[in-house]
C-alpha positions as a printed Julia matrix, in Angstrom:
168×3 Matrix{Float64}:
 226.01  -32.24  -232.57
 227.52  -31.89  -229.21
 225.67  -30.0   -226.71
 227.42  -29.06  -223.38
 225.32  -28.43  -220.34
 226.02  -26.44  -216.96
 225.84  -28.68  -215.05
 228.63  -30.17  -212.06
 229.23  -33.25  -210.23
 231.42  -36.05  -210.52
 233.18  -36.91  -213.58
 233.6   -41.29  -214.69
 235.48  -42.41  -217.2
 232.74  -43.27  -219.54
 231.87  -39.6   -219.26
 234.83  -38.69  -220.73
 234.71  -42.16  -223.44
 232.13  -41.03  -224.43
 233.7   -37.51  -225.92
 236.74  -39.68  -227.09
 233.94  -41.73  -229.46
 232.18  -38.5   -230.61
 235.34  -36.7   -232.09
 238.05  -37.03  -234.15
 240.81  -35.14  -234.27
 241.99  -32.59  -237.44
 244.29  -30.46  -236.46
 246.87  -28.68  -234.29
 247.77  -25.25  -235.02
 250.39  -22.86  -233.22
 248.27  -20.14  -232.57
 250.21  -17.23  -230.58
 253.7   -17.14  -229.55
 255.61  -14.71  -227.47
 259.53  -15.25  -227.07
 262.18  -13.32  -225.39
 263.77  -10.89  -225.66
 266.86  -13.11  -224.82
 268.89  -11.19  -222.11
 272.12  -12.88  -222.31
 273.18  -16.35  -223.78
 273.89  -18.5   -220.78
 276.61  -20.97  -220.22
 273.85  -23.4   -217.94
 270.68  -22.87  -218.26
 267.6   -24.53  -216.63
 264.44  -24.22  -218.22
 260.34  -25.14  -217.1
 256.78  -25.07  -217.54
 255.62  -22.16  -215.14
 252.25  -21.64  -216.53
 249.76  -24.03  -218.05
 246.28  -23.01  -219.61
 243.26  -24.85  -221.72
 240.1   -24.19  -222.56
 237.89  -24.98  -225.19
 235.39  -23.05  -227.75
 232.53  -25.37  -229.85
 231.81  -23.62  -233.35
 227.83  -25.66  -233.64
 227.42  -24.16  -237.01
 231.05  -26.48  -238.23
 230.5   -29.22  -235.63
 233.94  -28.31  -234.67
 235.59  -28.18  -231.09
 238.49  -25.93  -230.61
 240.74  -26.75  -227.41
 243.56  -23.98  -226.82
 246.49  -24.96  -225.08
 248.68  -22.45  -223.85
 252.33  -22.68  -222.16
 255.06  -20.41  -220.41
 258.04  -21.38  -220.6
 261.09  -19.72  -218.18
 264.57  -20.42  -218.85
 266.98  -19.35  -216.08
 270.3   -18.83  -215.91
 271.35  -19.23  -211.98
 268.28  -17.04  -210.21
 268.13  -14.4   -213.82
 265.45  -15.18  -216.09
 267.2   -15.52  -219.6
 264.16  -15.39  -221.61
 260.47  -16.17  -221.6
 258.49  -17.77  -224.07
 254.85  -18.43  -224.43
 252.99  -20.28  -227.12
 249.41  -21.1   -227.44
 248.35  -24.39  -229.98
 244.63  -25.37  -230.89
 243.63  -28.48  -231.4
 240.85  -29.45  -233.84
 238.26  -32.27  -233.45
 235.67  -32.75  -235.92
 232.27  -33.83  -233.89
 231.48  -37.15  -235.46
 228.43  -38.22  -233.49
 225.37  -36.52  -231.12
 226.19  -36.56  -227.32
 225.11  -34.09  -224.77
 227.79  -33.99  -221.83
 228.62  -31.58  -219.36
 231.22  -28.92  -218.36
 232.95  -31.02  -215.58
 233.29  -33.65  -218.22
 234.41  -31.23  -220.75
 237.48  -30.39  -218.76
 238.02  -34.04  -217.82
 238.34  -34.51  -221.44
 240.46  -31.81  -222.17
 243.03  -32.58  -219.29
 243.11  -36.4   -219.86
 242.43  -36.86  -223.09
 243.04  -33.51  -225.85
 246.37  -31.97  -223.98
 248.11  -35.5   -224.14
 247.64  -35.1   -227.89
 248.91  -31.62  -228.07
 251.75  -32.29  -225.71
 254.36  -33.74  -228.61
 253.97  -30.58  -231.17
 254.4   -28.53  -227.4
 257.69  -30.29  -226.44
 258.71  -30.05  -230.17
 258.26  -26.19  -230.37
 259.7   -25.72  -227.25
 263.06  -27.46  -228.39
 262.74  -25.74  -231.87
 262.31  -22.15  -230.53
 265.0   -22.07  -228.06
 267.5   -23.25  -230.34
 266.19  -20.42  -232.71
 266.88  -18.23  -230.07
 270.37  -18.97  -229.59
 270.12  -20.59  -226.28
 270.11  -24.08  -225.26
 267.79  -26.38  -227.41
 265.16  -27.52  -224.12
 263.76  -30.89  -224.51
 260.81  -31.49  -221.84
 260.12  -34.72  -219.9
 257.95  -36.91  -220.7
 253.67  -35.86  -219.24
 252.82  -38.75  -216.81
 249.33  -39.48  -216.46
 249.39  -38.83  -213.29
 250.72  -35.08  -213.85
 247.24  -32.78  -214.53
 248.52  -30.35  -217.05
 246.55  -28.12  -215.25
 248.4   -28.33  -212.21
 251.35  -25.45  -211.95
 254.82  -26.03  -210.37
 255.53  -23.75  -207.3
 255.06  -20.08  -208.59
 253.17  -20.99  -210.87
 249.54  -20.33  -212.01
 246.95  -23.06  -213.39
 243.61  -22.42  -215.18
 241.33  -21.24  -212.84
 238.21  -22.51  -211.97
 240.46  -25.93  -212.82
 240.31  -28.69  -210.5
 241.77  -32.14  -211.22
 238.74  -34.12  -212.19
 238.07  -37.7   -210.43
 237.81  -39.89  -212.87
 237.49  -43.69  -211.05
């Protein structure tokens, strides 16, 4: 059983270990997508995360923890947006063991840990559903570890209540 208590502070690594050792992943899911509508097909496009959102639900009774990723995606033709497309995937861990951990670390977890497993299937939907579209299939770079997901390009928006956790 995981228990998750209001609590804030730092965040240390084996804060967030500790999560990694007490679930296992099951699943990821697509779990609400907006796209377009395309305006026009362009010629050159450029394409981006704008927006990037998590958070994360625990069903006790299932010993199941639901993280929900969600993305925008704006591809742009010159200064015209061509189309926007958001899509939202959760990510399944089974609880395997007891720990009792906090919010801060919660998040820590999330950001370092449960959105670099997500970030493939996002990359590969991304490249699937603008081809679908018509436009230009977008492939995304590579997340560093040293890019929060959580952080938003300029323009953009991040979670709120999100800071980057420090993790030593």
């Amino acid at each position: 059983m995981l228990s998750i208590l209001e609590q804030s502070g730092p965040v240390s690594a084996p804060d967030v270990a500790a999560i990694i050792e007490a679930t296992q992943p099951i699943g990821v899911r697509v779990d609400e997508v907006h796209a377009g509508p395309v305006r026009t097909i362009p010629t050159t496009m450029t394409a981006g995360i704008v927006e990037c959102q998590s958070a994360y639900a625990l069903l006790p009774d299932d010993d199941v923890l639901l993280v929900r990723i969600a993305h925008t995606l704006s591809c742009r033709e010159d200064d015209d947006e061509v189309a926007s497309i958001r899509v939202a995937h959760i990510v399944s861990f089974k609880v395997t063991a007891d720990l009792e951990t906090s919010r801060p670390a919660m998040s820590a977890w999330v950001d370092t840990n449960a959105y670099f497993l997500a970030y493939p299937y996002v990359r590969q939907f991304f490249t699937e559903i603008t081809a679908a579209l018509g436009l230009p299939p977008v492939v995304l770079d590579y997340r560093r570890r040293d890019d929060w997901p959580t952080d938003a390009p300029a323009g953009g928006q991040s979670s709120p209540g999100t800071a980057k956790p420090q993790i030593p």
